[in-house]
Every structure is written in structure tokens, then in C-alpha cells.
C-alpha positions as CSV (number, residue, x, y, z in Angstrom):
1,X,1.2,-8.3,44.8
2,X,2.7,-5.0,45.3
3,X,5.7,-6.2,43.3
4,X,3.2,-6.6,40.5
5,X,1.4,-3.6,40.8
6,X,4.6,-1.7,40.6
7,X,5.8,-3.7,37.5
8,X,2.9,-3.5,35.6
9,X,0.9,-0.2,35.0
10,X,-3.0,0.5,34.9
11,X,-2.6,2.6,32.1
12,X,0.1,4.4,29.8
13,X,0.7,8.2,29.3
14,X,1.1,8.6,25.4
15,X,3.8,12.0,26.3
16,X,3.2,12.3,21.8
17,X,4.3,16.1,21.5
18,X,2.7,17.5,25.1
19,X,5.8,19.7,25.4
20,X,5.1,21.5,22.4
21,X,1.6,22.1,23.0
22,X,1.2,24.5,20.2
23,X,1.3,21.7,17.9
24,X,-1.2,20.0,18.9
25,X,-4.0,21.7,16.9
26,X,-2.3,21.7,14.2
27,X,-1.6,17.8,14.4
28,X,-5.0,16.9,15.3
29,X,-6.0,19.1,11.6
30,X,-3.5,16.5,9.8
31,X,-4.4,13.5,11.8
32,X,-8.3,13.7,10.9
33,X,-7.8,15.3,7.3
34,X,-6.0,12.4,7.3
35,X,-8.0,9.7,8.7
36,X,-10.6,10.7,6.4
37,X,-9.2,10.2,3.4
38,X,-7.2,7.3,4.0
39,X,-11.2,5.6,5.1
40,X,-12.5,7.7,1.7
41,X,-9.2,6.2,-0.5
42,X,-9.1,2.9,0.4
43,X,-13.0,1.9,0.8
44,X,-13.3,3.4,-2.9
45,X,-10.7,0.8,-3.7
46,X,-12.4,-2.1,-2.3
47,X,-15.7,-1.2,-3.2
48,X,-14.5,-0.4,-7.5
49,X,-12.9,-4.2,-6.9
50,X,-15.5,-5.5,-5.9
51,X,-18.4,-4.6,-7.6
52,X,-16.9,-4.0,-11.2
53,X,-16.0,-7.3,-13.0
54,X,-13.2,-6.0,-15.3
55,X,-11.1,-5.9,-11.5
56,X,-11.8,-9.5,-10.5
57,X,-8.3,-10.5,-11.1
58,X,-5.6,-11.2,-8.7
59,X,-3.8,-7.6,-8.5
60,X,-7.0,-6.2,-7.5
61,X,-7.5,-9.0,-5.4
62,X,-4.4,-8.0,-3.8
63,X,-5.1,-4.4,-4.0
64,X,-8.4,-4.6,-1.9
65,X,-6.2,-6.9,0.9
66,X,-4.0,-3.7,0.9
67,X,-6.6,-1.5,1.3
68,X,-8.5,-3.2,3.5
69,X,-5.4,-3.7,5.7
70,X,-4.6,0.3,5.7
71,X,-8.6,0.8,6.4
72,X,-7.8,-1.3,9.8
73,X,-4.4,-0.1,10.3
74,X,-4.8,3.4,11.0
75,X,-8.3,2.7,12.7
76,X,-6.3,0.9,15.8
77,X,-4.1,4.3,16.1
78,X,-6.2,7.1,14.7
79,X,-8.8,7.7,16.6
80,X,-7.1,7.1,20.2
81,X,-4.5,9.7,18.9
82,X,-7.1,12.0,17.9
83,X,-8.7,11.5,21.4
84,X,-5.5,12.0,23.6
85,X,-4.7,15.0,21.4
86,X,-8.1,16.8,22.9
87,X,-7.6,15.7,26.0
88,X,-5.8,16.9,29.4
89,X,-4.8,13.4,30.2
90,X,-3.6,11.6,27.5
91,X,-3.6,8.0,28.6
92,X,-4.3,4.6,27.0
93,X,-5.2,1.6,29.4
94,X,-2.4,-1.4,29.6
95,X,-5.2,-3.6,28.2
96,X,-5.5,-1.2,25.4
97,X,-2.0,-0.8,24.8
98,X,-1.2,-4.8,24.6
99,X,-4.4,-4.8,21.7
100,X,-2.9,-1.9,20.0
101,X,0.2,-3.0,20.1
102,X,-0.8,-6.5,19.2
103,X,-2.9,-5.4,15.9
104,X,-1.3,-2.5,14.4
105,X,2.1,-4.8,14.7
106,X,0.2,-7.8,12.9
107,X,-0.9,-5.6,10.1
108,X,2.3,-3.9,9.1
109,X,4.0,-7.1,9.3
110,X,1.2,-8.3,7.1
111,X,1.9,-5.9,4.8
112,X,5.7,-6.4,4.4
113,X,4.6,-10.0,3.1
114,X,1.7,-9.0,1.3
115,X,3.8,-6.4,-0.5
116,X,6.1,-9.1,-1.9
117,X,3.5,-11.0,-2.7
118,X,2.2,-8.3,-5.3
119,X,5.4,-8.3,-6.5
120,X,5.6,-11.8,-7.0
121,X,2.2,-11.4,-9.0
122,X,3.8,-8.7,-11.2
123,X,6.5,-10.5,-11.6
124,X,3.8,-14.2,-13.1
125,X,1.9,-11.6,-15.3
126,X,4.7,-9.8,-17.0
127,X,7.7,-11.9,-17.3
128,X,5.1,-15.3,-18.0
129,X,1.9,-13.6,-19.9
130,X,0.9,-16.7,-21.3
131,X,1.0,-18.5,-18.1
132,X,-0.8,-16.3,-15.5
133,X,-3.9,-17.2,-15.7
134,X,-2.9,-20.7,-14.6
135,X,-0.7,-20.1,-12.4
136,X,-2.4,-17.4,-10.4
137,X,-5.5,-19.3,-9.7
138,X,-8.6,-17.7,-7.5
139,X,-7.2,-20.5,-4.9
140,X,-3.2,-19.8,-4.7
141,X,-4.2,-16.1,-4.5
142,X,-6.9,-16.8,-1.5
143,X,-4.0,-19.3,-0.1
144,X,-1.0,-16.2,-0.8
145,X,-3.3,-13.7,0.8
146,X,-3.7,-15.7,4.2
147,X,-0.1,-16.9,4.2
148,X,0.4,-13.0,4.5
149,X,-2.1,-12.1,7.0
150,X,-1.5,-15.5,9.1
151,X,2.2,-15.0,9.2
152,X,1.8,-11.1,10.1
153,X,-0.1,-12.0,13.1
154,X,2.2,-14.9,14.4
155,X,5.2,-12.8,14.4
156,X,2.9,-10.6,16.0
157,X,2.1,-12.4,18.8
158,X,5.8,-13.3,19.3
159,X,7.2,-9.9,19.1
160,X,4.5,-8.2,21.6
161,X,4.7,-10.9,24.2
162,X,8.5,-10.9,24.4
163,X,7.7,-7.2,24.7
164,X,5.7,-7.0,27.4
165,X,7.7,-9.5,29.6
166,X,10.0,-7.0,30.4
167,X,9.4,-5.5,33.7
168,X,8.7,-1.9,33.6
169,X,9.2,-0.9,37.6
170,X,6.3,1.2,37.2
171,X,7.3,3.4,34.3
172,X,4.5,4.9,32.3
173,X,5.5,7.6,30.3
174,X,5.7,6.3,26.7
175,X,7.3,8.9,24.6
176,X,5.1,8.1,21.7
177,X,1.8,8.8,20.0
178,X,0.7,5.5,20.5
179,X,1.9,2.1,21.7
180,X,5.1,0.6,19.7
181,X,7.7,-1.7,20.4
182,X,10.9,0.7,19.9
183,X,8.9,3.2,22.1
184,X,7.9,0.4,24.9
185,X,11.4,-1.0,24.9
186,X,12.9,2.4,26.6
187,X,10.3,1.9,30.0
188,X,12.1,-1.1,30.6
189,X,14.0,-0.7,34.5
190,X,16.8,-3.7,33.2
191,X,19.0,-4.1,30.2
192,X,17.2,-3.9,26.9
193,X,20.4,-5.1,24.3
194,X,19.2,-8.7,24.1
195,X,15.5,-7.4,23.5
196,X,16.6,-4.9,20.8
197,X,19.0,-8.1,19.1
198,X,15.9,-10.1,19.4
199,X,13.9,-7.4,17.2
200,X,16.7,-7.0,14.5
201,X,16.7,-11.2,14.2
202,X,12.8,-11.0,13.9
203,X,13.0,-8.5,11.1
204,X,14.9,-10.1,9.3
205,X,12.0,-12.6,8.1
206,X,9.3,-10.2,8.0
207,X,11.4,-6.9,6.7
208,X,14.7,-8.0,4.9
209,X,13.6,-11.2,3.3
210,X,10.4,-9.8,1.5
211,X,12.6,-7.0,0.7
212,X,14.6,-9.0,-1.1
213,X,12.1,-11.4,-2.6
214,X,10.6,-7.4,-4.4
215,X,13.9,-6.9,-5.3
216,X,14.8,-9.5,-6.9
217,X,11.0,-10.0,-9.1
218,X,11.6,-6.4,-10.4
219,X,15.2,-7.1,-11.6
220,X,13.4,-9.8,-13.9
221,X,10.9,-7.2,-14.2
222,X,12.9,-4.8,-15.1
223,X,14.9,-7.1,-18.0
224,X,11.4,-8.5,-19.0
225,X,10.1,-5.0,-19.8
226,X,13.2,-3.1,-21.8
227,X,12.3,-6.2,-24.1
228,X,8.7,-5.2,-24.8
229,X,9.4,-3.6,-28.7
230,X,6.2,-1.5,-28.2
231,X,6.5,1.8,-26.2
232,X,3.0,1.7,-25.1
233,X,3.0,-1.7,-23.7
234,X,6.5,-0.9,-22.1
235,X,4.5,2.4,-20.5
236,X,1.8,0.3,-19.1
237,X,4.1,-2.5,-17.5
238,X,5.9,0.6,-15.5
239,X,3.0,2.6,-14.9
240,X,2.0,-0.6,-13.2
241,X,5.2,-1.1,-11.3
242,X,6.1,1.8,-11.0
243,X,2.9,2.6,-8.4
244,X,3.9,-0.6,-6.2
245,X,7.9,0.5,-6.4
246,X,6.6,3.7,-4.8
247,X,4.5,2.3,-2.0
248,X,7.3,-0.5,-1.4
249,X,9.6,2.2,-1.1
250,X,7.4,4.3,1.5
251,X,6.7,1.4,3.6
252,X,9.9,-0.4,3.9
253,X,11.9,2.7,3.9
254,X,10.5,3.9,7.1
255,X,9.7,0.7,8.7
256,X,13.6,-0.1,8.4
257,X,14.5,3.1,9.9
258,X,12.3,2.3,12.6
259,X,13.2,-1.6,13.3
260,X,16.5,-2.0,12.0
261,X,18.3,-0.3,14.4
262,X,18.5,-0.1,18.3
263,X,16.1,1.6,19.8
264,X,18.3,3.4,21.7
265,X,19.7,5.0,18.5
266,X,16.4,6.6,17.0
267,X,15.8,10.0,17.7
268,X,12.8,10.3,19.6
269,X,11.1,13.0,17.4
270,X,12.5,11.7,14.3
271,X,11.3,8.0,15.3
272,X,7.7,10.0,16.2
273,X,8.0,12.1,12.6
274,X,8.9,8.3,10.6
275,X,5.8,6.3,12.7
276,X,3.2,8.5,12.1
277,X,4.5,9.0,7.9
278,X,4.5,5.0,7.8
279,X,1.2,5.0,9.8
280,X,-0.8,7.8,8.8
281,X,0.5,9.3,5.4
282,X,1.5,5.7,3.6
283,X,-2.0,4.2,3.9
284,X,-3.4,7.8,2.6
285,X,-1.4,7.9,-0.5
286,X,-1.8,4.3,-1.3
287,X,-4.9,4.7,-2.9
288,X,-3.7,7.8,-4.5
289,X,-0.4,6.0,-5.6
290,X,-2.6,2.6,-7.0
291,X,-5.2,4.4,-9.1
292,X,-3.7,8.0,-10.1
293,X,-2.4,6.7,-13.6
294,X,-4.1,3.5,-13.8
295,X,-7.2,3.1,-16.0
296,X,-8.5,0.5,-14.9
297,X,-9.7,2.0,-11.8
298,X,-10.6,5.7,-13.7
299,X,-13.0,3.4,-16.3
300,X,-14.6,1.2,-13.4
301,X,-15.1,4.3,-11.5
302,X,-16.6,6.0,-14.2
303,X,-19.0,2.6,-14.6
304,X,-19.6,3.1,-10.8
305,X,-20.8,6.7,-10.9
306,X,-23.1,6.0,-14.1
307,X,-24.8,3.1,-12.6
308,X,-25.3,5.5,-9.5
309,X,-27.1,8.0,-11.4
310,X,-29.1,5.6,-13.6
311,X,-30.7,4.3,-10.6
312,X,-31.8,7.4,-9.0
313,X,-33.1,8.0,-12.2
């Protein structure tokens, strides 16, 4: 029992910046300005989607899994950050940490898929026009957009119990905002090497492969488009593409930084600085990124607000 009990912590000290205390204020400014308009951003989204008809199609269908994954996202690190950061002891229970863990590592592997996925949908409605209405059917996009989220959460599962088999001799200090698996690796009392090769092997299906699968729609994309003869419809297809390029390029640039290399390697205030961008900023500026030029969203906002103001009239 005692062997247990020194293997296994009650809780976790999240050490986040506590040796710079002076940042801490200003962090908890960011982290709620934040917060707030990433839940302001992305329920907009899924609320436009859903209640304006013109968006019932599958990129918006898509868009609203996005947002709605980003809305749950940075609620299972937000507010415990938040809450450690006004605190003297800044601790998160072992129970917590496994459910934190477990969730925030489903949903961004979620979104790797669900990312290529959009692509792939691009890809039907610009490069086969005539054809996307029959080959994106309501039922292959419901069927795409579980594929995503059930694959996310297997891997998952996987990744955070191969995590949390390795003995800790009673380290709790994780040198981290919140609980992660690069961060979590370095407690470990015994060789970490074939834990950090079984990472980079698991990343490859979830990061590199729907990396490539983007990369190789918008190179069809890409040729599909420079064929368009009219400059406004050529516009359009990369104001469209453009917005998802960007976001791919936020998420996946950070999230290979992060889980592409050893552990070991990262910089631990670098590998703090690249979480909380891919955790925090990315699902803020999604919305912004998505609906910025897009008119779509501007017009069935614009319907939104009317219909507001004629009812309380």
C-alpha cells in the first residue's frame, strides 16, 4: 500500500509560471479576455449555423463541430488555470488530472481529423462542383463528423493510459499550466525513451497523416482554382481556403512542435508559451479566422440581428 501511495499522488501542483509571480496578473487578464471570447466566437458560430438556413450545408456543418469542439476545449483547461492562477496552492486532484488529461487530449486529436476532413470537403465542392451535393450527403457528413470525434477519443484513451502507467515515485510538481502528456512524462522516476517513441508512433496517425491528407486536397485545390477564368470566383474559392489554411497552420504547427519531438527536448517555457497559443489563442481566432471575410456569416448575422429587433418590437 505504501508502495502505491508513494507511486501515485493525491493531487498535482500545476508549478505554470509561480517563479515569476509578477506574471501572473497579467496572465490571468489574457486567460479570461480570452476565455470569453473564444465562448462569445464560437457560440455565435454555432448559433448563425444553426438557426439561418442559407448555412445548412456541410462546411457549416463542419464549422459548428469546430466550434463546438474549441467551446469544450478550452473549458477543460480555462477555468482550472484561471483558478490556480488566484490561488496560494495551485493544485489539481489526480482524478482531475487523468479527466483533463483524458478530454482536452481527445478533442485536439479530434480536431487534427476533423481538420482534414474540411479539407476533404473543400476539396468535393471545388474541384467536383457538380457533384457535391451528392456526394456530401447529410448522412456521410454526420458519419465523417463522428469518425473524427470517435477516433479522437480512442487514441485518447490509449495515449493517457499508457501515460499514467508510469510510476511517478511520488513526484508531483508538473511544470505546466495544466495536465499534458509531454509535461507528465518528465515526473516519471524510470526511463521515459520508449514512452516518448511510443508518442511520436501515435502521432503519426492522428498528426502526420491528416496532415498530409490537407496537403495533398489543396494541391488539387490549388490547380482546380488557377483554372477558374473569373477573378471573382477565383477570390471566393481562396478566401474560402485561405481561412482553413490559416487555422490548419495554427493548429498543426504548434501541435507538432509540441508532439513531434522528445519531450526532453522542448524548452519548458517555450513548450508552456506553444500549449497555451494552441489551447487558448487558436480556438479564439478560429471564429475570427472563419467569418472575418466570409459573407455568408456577415449576411446571416445581419438576418440574426434583424429578427432580434423585430421581435422585441
Amino acid at each position: 500500500m505504501n508502495k502505491v501511495n508513494e507511486s501515485i499522488p493525491w493531487e498535482f501542483i500545476l508549478l505554470g509560471f509561480s517563479d515569476r509571480p509578477w506574471l501572473e496578473l497579467p496572465l490571468f487578464v489574457i486567460f479570461l479576455v480570452s476565455y470569453v471570447l473564444t465562448i462569445f466566437g464560437n457560440l455565435t458560430i454555432i448559433l448563425v449555423s444553426h438557426l439561418d438556413p442559407k448555412l445548412h450545408t456541410p462546411m457549416y456543418f463542419f464549422l459548428t463541430n469546430l466550434s463546438f469542439l474549441d467551446l469544450c476545449y478550452t473549458s477543460s483547461i480555462v477555468p482550472q488555470m484561471l483558478v490556480n492562477i488566484c490561488s496560494t496552492r495551485k493544485v489539481i486532484s489526480y482524478a482531475g488530472c487523468v479527466i483533463q488529461l483524458l478530454v482536452s487530449l481527445a478533442l485536439g486529436s479530434t480536431e487534427c481529423v476533423l481538420l482534414a476532413i474540411m479539407s476533404f470537403d473543400r476539396f468535393i465542392a471545388i474541384c467536383k462542383p457538380l457533384h457535391y451535393s451528392v456526394i456530401m450527403h447529410q448522412r456521410l457528413c454526420i458519419q465523417l463528423a463522428a469518425a473524427s470525434w470517435i477516433s479522437g477519443f480512442s487514441y485518447s484513451a490509449l495515449q493517457s493510459t499508457l501515460t499514467f502507467k508510469m510510476p511517478l515515485c511520488g513526484h508531483k510538481e508538473v511544470d505546466h499550466f495544466f495536465c499534458e502528456v509531454p509535461a507528465l512524462l518528465k515526473l516519471s522516476c524510470v526511463d521515459t525513451t520508449a514512452n516518448e517513441a511510443e508518442l511520436l508512433f501515435f502521432c503519426v496517425p492522428v498528426l502526420l497523416i491528416p496532415l498530409t491528407l490537407i496537403l495533398i486536397s489543396y494541391g488539387f485545390i490549388a490547380r482546380a482554382v488557377l483554372r477558374i477564368k473569373s477573378a471573382e470566383g477565383r477570390q471566393k474559392a481562396f478566401g474560402i481556403c485561405g481561412s482553413h489554411l490559416v487555422v490548419v497552420s495554427l493548429f498543426y504547427g504548434t501541435a507538432i512542435y509540441m508532439y513531434m519531438q522528445p519531450p526532453s527536448l522542448v524548452s519548458k517555457d517555450r513548450g508552456k508559451m506553444v500549449s497555451l497559443f494552441y489551447g487558448i489563442i487558436t480556438p479564439m481566432l478560429n471564429p475570427l479566422i472563419y467569418t472575418l471575410r466570409n459573407k455568408d456569416v456577415h449576411g446571416a448575422l445581419k438576418r440574426m440581428v434583424l429578427r432580434v429587433f423585430l421581435i422585441k418590437k
